[in-house]
N, C-alpha and C positions, 0 to 999 in steps of 0.2 A: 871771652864770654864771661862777663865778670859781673854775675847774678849774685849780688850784694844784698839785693831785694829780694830773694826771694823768700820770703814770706809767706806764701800764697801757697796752699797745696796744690792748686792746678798747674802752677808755676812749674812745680816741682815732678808733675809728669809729664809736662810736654821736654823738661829737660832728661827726664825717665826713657822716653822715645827717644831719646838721644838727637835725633838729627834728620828728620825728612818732613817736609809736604809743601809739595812743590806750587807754587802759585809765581805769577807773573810779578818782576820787580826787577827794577834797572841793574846792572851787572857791571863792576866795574872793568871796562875794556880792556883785559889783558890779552896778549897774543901767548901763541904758545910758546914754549920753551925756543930760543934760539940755538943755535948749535953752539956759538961764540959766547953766548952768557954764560957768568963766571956761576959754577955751582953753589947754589945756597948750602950755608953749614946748619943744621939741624940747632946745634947747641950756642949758635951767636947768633940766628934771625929767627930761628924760630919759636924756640923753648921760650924765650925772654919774652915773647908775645903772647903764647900758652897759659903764664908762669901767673902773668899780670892781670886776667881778664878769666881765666878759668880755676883755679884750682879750688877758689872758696867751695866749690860744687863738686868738682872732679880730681878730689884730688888722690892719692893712693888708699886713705883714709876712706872718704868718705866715698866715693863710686856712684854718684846719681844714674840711675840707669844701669848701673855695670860697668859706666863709663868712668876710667882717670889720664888725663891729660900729664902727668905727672911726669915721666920719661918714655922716651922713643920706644920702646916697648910696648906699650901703655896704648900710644896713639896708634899702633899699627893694629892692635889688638880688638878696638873697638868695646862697645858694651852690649846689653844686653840687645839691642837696636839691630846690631851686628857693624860692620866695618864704617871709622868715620871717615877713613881715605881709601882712595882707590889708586897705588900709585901709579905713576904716569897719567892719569888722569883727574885731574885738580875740577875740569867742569865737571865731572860725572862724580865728585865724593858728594859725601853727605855732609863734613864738614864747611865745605864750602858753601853747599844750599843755604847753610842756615846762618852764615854772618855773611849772605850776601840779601838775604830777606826772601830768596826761591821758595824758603822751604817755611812756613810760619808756625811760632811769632820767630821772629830774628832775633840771634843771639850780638851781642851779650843781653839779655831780659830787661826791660825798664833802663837800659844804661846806655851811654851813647854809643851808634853803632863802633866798627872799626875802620881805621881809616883806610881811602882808597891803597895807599903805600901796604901798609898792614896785608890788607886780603891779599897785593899781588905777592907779595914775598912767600905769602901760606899757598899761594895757589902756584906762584913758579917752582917749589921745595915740592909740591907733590908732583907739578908735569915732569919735574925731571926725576921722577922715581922716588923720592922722600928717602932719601939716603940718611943714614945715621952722620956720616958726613962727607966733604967730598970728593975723599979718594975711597970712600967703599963703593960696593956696588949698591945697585938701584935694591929697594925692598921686595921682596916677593909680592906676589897677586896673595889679594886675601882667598880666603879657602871658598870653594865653590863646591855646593854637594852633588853629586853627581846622582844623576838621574838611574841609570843601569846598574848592576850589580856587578862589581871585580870578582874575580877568583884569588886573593893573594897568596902568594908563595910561601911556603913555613920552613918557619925557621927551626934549626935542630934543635931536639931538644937540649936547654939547659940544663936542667935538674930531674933525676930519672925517673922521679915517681910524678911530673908535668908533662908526662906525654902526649895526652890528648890533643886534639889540633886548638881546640881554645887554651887549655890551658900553656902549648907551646908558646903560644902568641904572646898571653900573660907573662911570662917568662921572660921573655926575650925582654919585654916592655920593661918589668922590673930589674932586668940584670943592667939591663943598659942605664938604668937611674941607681946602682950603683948598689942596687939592694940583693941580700941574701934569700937565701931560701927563706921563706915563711914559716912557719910554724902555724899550724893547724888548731882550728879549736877541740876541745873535749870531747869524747863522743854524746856525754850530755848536755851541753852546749847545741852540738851540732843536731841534734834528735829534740831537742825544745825549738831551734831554730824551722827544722822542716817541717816538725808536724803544726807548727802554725803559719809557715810558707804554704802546705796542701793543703790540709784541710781547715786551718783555723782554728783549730784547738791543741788543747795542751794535751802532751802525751800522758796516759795513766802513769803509776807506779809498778805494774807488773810490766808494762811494754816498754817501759825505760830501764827495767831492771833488767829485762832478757836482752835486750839492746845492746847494755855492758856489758854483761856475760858475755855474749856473741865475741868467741874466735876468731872470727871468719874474716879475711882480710880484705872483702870485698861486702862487708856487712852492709856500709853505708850505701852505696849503690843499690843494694837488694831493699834497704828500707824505705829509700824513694821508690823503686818501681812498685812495692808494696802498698805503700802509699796511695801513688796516681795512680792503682791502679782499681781502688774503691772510687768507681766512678760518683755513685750517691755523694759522701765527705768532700771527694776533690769538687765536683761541681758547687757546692754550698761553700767551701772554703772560697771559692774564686767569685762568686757573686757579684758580692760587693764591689771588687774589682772593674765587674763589666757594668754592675748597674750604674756605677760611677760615669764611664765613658758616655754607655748609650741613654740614660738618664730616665732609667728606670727605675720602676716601684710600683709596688701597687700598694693601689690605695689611696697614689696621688692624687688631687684634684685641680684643676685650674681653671679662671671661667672662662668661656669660651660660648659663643655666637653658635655656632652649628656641629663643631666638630670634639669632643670631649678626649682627653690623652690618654692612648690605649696603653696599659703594661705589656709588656714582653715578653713575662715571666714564662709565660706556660712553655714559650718556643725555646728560650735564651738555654732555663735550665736544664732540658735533655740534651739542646746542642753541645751543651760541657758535659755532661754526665756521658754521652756520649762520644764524647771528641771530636765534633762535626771539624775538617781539614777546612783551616781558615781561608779559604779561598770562596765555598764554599757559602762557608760562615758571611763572610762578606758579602758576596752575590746577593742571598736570600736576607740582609739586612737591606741592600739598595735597589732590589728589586724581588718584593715579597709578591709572588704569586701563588702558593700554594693553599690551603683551607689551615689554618692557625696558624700561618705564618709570620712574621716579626713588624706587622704594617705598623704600628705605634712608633718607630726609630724614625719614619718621615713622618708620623705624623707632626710630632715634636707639639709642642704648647701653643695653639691657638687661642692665642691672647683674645681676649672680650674687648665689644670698643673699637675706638680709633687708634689704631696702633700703627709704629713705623713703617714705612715699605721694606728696611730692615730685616724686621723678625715675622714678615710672613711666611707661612707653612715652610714653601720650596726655598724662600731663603735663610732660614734656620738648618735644613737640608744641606742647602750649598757650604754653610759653615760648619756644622759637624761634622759631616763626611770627611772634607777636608781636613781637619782637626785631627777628629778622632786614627783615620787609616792613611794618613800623608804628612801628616804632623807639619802642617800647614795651615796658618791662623787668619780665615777672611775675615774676621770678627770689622777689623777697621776699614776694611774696603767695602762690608755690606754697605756702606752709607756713601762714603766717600774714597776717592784715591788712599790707600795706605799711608801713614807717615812715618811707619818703620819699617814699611818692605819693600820689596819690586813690585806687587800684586797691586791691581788697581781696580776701581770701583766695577767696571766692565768685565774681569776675569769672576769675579762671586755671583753678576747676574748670568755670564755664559754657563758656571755651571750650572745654577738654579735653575737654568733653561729646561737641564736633563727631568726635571722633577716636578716643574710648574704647567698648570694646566694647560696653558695655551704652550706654543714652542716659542714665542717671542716674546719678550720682555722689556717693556718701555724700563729705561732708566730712570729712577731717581738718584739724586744727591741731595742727602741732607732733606730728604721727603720730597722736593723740590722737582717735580716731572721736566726730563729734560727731554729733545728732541732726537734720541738712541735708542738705539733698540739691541738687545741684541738675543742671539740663537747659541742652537746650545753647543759648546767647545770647551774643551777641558783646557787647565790650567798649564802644560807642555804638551805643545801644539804637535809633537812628534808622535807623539800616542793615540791622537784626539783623533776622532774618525765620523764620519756623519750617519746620524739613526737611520735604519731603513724605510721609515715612514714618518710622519710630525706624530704619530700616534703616544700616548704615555708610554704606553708600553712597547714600544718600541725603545721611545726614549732611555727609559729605565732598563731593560737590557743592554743597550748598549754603552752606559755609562758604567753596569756593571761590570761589563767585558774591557772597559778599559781601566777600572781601579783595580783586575783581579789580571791583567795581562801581564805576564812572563817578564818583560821590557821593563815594568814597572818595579824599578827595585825599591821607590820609596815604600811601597805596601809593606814588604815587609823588613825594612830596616827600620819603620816606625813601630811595630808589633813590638820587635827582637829588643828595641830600645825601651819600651816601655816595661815590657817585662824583666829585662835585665835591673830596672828603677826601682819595679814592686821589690826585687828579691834581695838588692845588694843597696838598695837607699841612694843611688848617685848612679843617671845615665849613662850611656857611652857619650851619646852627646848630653849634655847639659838640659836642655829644655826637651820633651819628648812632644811637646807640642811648636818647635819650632827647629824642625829637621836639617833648617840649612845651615847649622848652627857644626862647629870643626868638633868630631869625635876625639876623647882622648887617645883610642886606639882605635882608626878606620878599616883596617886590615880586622881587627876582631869584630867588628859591626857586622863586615859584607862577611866573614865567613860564616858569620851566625847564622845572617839572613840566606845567602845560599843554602848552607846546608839544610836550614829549615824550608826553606822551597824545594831542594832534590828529596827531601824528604814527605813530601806530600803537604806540607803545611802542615802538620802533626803539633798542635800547641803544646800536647804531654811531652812528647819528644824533646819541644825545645825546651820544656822547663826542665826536665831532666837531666840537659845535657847543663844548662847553669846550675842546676843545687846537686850534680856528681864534679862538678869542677873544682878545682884545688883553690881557684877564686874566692867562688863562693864559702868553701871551709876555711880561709883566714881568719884570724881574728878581726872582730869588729873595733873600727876606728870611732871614736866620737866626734863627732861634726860642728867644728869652733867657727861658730857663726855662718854668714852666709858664703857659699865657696867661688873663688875668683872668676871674671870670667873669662880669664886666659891661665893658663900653667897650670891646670887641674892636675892632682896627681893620685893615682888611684894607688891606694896603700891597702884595699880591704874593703871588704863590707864596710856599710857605714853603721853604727849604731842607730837603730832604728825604734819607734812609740807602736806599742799593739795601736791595732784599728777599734773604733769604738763597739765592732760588732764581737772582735776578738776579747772585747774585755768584757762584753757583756757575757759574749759563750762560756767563757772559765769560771764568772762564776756559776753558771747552769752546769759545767762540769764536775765542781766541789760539791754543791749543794745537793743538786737534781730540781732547780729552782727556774725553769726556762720562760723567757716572752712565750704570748702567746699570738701565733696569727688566727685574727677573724677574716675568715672570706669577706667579701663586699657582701651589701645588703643587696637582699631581695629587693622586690620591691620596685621594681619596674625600671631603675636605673639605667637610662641609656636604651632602656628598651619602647614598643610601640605600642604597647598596649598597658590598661593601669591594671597594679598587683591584686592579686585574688585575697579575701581576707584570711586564708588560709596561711599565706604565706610569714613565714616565722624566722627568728636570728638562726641560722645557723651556730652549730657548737663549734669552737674555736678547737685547735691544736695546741700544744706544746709545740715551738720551730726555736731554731738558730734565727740570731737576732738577723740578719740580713730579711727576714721576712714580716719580722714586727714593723710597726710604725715606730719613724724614729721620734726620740723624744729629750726633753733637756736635757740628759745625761748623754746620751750619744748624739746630738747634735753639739755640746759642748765638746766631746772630746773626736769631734771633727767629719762625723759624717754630715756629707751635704744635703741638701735639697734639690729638687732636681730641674729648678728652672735652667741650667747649663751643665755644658758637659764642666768634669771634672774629673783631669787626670792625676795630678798628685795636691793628697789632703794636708794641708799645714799642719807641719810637723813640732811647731814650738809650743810650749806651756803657756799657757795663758789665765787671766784672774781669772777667768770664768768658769774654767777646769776646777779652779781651787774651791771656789765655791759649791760648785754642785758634787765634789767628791769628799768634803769636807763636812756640808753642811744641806747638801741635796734630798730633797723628798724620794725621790725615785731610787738612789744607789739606798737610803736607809729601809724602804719597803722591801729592796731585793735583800738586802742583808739579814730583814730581822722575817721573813719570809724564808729566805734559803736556809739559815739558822735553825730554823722550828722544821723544815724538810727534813736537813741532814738528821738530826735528832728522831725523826719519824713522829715530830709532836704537833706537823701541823693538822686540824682539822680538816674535815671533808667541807669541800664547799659546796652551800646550799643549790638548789635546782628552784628555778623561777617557777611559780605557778602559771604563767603565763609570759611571753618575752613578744614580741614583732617589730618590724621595721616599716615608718615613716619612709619613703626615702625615692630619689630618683625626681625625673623630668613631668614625672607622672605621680606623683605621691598622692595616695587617698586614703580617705580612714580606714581601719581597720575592727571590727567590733571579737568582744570578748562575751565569754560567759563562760565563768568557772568556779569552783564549788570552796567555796573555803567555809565549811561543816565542821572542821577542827581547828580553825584560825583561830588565835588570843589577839593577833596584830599582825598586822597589813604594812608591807613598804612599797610605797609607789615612785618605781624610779624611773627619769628619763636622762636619758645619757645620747649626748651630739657623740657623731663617728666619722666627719668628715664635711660638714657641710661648709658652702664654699663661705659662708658667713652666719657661723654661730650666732651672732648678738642676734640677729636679727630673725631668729628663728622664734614663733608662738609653740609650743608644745600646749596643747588642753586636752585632760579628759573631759570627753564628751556624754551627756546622760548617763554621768557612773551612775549606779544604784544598786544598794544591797537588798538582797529578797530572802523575806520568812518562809519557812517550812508550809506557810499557810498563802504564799504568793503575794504578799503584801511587802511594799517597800519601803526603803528610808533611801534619798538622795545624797549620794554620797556630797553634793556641796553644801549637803545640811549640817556635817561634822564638821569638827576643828581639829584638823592634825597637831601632833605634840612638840611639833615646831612649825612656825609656818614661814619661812624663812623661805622657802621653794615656790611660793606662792607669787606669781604676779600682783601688781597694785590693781584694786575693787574685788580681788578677789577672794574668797570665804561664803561664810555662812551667810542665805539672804543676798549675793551679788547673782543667784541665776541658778540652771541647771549645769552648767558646765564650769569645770574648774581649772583653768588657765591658770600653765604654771612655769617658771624660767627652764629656759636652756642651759646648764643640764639640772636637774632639781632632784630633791626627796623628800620624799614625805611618809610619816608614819602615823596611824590611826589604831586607836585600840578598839578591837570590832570583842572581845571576850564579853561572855556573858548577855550579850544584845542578840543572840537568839538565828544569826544569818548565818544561812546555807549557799549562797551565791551570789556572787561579785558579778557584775555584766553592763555595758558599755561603748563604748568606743575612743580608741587614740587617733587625735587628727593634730595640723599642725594648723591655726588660722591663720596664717598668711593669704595675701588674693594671692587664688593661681596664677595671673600674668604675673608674676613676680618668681612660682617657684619654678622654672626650666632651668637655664641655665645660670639667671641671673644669682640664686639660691644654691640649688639641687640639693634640696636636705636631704641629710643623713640622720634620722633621729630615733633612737632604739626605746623601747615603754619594757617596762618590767614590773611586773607582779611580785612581789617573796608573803610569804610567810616565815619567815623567819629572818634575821639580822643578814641582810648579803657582805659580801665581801666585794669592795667598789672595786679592785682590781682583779677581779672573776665573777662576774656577773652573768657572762654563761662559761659553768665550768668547764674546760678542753676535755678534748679525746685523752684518757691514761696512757699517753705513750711515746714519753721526751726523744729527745734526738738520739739521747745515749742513754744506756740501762743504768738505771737506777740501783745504787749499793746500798748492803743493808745497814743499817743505820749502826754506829759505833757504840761500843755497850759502854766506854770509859773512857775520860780524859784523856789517856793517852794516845788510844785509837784514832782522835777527834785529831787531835793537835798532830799527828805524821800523817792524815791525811791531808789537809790542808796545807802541811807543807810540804810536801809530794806533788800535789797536783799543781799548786799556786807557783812555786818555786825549782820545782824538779827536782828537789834534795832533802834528806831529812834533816832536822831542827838540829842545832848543834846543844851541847848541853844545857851552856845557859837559856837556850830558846826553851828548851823544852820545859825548865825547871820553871823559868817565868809563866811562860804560859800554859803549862795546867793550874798553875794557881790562879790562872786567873779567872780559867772556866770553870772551877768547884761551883756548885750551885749549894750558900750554905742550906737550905732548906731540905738536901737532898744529898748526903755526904757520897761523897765517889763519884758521883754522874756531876757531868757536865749543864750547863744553864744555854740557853739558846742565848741571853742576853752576852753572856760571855764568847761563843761561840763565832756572834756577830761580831762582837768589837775584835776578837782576835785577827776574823777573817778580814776585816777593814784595815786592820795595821799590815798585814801580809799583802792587801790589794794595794798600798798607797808605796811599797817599797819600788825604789827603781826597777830593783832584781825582778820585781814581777812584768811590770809596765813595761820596760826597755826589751827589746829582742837585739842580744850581743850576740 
């Protein structure tokens, strides 16, 4: 396969696939292995043909795919695709599909194929077993994951404080690769590592200090159950987590024809807070019946438009479900036959079956209506059982009875796998989204997962039983490059990046500086009737970032959006990080923000004289009338919150007018704001009664001295209603100030952050050990400390610290590995 040309990015992922899609093309006639043919030698027919047509791509180097052709090892091994031989069967590999043109495009790429001689000698070398050579024996069967759950057998223990039954297994794994006891990290180490494992945040300074102190030789144990066991923390800690898989948020929008993307939220976070037993958990995500139950997880993104037969509802369904709780990926067989798996176009619409409105499902390929149909049957036909009626709901119990049946050991070896990933940065298996994939240690998967099923599904349980394991307390390994995809060798945690919600949290924990979440707007949103003009913004909260919208700074350091599931968030540095924490509006607001907190020197933010929301399927105007009797000057702000297409959105005040004490008026589009920069084109003084102004806009008038006791009006948006439903669905907030607002608090929160607020430091010194207490877990060493109170002295104010310094200090202490990296 000697992609000489590859050039081409597309190129370069069908050779990423490594090796499948099967289509009709003539086959060079080989018979099978004879008993009397002489055995082919691996290193004189077939290397030499590998050697010469494959390795510019695959070679031990470079791994297209995961895949290198490079030694017999290598080939047995397969890449990320999974296996490119099957031995003893030469017609059934995937090497073969694809230098014989079965599987398209034919390798070698753009080059001339290989010749008939060529294929037979690769395809006689694997029917006789693909021997290393030919007095070994035949190569083993590539690894098949097994559907049912083992119990295996444990081994004694090696080392006497690795007794637990995982960490037996760990043991044994490492004594046999030749390694020593371990050595364990710090207990501050390992107390920075769990309390942003549970809850996502950083441990104080008094609860890290009592921590150390703590004699007690089963401290560590007691501080996780401690932990998980503030169910509030732990459920917020793990959020993110779930709203990742199940592709939640609120707040999101997408547009959509009839059916708008419900959030989760309200169900998702009791069910953690609570520890709903995942079995359970699952059930009421694949079949929600109850009254606020999790129906938003099928509902999934109902794209607007003509969209593929792909990604409708049930077949977005059929691909997450599978994904998320089988770590089985239909993404490429929703369309067509798979090109890297066994799964085929008709196993993604059988399971869609369980979920789609009717029971039966005309096939497409590649949008193309073929003449198939099919009903609904699960993906291992051993499990799969027929619904008691074609009814939905029939349906949908009984596809949940078969993801949550006993039988089914992939449910929970993909949990145990994924969570083992969150906690330790490296699977058991390699891909948690692709389960058939060979475990480093198989025996420690199924004991996971068993125990975690005789255990009731208890998700605390399991995490418990990984962050008290001697495992988990290694020292963390740093991760050089991307890891092979054969000979994984588990040495330890891996060195791991906070999540973007974790670095937003610490700084709310230094500061007392938190996002704030706004409910959705009133305003008829989704609902059947238009809003009352009563209807007003809601006052925001202080929350942990997993509840804010996310924004350039946490979308750069890697939370997603939630058009797809997303199991694990890319872990590498990237410009774009550098940029927005370098030179970012958002990390400088929160800095020179949290800074004026900590100090106790920020101001109170003002209260709108009036605030409302534009917004929803149903949006109507809204009228005002309110007394600005002691106004010197007017801010009229309009601020988007979501709408599916800002640009396009008209914001106008409608018949503003100020009114005298004596009921006589001045039209407010008779004035000239003191910038008009907010102002749409015709509009001002003399273009009308109404004053049309951009999405999102400001404007300031000076009303002192002109004698006006009341402001009164209305906010609309002129767009034609056919337009605002779905196509739209503005979100657009009007605000009133009398006084200068603060554009990132425009309705100020409830007073009452995640965590209690401390009282503001009276000295330099105070400033600078807590920052580095909380940011760091340790205090400043001397030269730290010497540097930096000099650098927070505020000269105007000898002794006390300058927020300006406070900022920059706390940005040097965010931008250090030691803070970012979780060792």
């Amino acid at each position: 396969m000697n992609i000489r040309s590859l050039g081409v990015a597309a190129a370069g992922l069908w050779m990423l696939a490594v090796l499948v899609r099967v289509q009709a093309a003539p086959v060079p006639a080989v018979s099978a292995a004879a008993p009397q043919a002489p055995l082919v030698d691996f290193a004189t027919a077939v290397q030499p043909v590998l050697e010469a047509n494959c390795l510019e791509c695959h070679s031990a180097d470079k791994r297209k795919g995961g895949l290198s052709l490079a030694t017999y090892e290598d080939v047995l091994e397969g890449g990320r695709s999974g296996p490119a031989i099957r031995p003893g069967d030469g017609a059934g590999s995937l090497l073969f599909h694809r230098i014989t043109a079965e599987i398209d495009p034919q390798m070698p790429l753009d080059e001339l194929p290989l010749s008939d001689e060529e294929i037979a000698g690769l395809r006689l070398w694997i029917d006789q077993g693909a021997r290393s050579n030919p007095s070994a024996p035949p190569a083993p069967p590539p690894w098949e994951a097994p559907l049912g759950l083992a119990a295996p057998s444990l081994p004694e223990p090696v080392w006497t404080a690795w007794s637990s039954p995982a960490d037996r297994l760990v043991a044994a794994y490492l004594r046999g690769r030749g390694v020593s006891e371990p050595e364990l990290v710090s207990d501050t180490v390992f107390a920075r590592r769990v309390y942003l494992d549970t809850w996502g945040l950083l441990p104080s300074r008094e609860a890290l200090e009592r921590f150390v102190a703590d004699g007690a030789p089963d401290k560590r144990a007691k501080l996780v159950a401690a932990l998980l066991s503030d169910g509030d923390r732990y459920a917020e800690g793990w959020m993110s987590f779930w709203n990742d898989l199940l592709r939640n948020e609120d707040g999101v929008t997408y547009f959509s024809e009839d059916a708008g993307r419900k959030s989760i939220t309200e169900w998702l976070l009791p069910a953690l807070r609570e520890n709903m037993p995942y079995d359970r958990f699952v059930t009421a995500l694949l079949n929600p019946v109850t009254p606020g139950g999790p129906e938003g997880f099928l509902t999934g993104v109902n794209w607007r438009g003509e969209t593929s037969a792909a990604v409708k509802p049930w077949m977005q369904a059929s691909q997450n479900t599978a994904q998320v709780f089988l770590g089985v990926n239909l993404k490429c067989n929703a369309c067509h036959d798979s090109f890297v798996s066994r799964w085929k176009l008709k196993d993604a619409y059988a399971l869609a079956a369980f979920f789609s409105p009717e029971p039966r499902l005309q096939l497409f390929r590649c949008d193309v209506a073929r003449d198939e149909y099919a009903e609904p049957a699960f993906l291992f036909p051993e499990l799969s059982r027929v619904p008691a009626s074609p009814a939905l709901a029939d349906r949908r119990a009984t596809i949940a009875a078969i993801f949550t049946d006993p039988r089914n050991g992939r449910m929970p070896r993909t949990l145990v796998n994924r969570i083992w990933q969150r906690l330790l940065g490296h699977g058991l298996v390699p891909d948690s989204d692709e389960m058939d994939g060979r475990p480093w240690s198989p025996e420690l998967l199924d004991w996971l997962a068993g125990d975690f099923v005789a255990r009731g599904y208890d998700l605390k349980g399991l995490i418990a039983t990984i962050l008290t394991s001697r495992a988990y307390q290694m020292r963390a390994v740093p991760r050089e490059g991307e890891p092979p995809a054969r000979d994984y060798t588990f040495a330890g945690p891996e060195v791991r990046r906070m999540t973007a919600e974790q670095f937003a949290d610490a700084i709310g924990s230094i500061t007392g500086e938190w996002s704030v979440y706004q409910p959705p707007s009133t305003g008829g949103s989704g609902g059947k009737r238009p809003p009352t003009a009563s209807d007003a913004v809601s006052a925001g909260a202080y929350a942990r970032e997993w509840r804010a919208p996310s924004t350039n700074l946490t979308r750069a350091l890697g939370r997603p959006i939630r058009d797809q599931v997303t199991s694990v968030r890319p872990a590498q540095a990237t410009t774009l990080q550098s940029l927005e924490l370098v030179n970012g509006d958002i990390l400088t607001r929160l800095l020179t923000r949290g800074a004026r907190r900590l100090l106790g020197e920020l101001p109170t933010e003002p209260v709108s004289l009036y605030n409302a929301a534009v917004a929803g399927r149903y949006a109507a105007a809204r009228a005002f009338d309110i007394d600005i009797s002691n106004a010197e000057r007017l801010w009229l702000i309009v601020r988007d919150t979501g709408s599916n297409a800002p640009e396009r959105i008209l914001p106008v005040w409608t018949d503003g007018a100020f009114v005298h004490a004596d009921g006589s008026t001045v039209p407010l589009a008779s004035l000239t704001p003191r910038d008009a920069a907010g102002l749409r084109d015709a509009a001002g003084p003399g273009a009308g009664a109404n004053v049309p102004v951009r999405n999102p806009s400001r404007l300031v008038y000076d009303v002192s001295g002109r004698g006006f006791v009341r402001f009164r009006g209305r906010v609309d948006i002129e767009n034609a209603r056919a337009e605002v439903g779905s196509t739209l669905n503005p979100q657009v907030r009007f605000f009133v100030f009398d006084a200068e607002p603060n554009s990132d608090r425009l309705v100020p929160p409830a007073p009452a952050p995640p965590l209690e607020a401390s009282a503001p430091p009276g000295s330099a010194g105070e400033v600078v050990d807590r920052l580095f207490w909380i940011a760091l877990s340790r205090p400043p060493t001397a030269a730290e400390r010497r540097a930096s109170e000099e650098a927070l002295v505020d000269p105007a104010r000898p002794g006390k610290p300058s927020a300006e310094g406070v900022a920059d200090l706390l940005w040097a202490l965010l931008m250090k590995p030691e803070f970012q990296l979780v060792y």
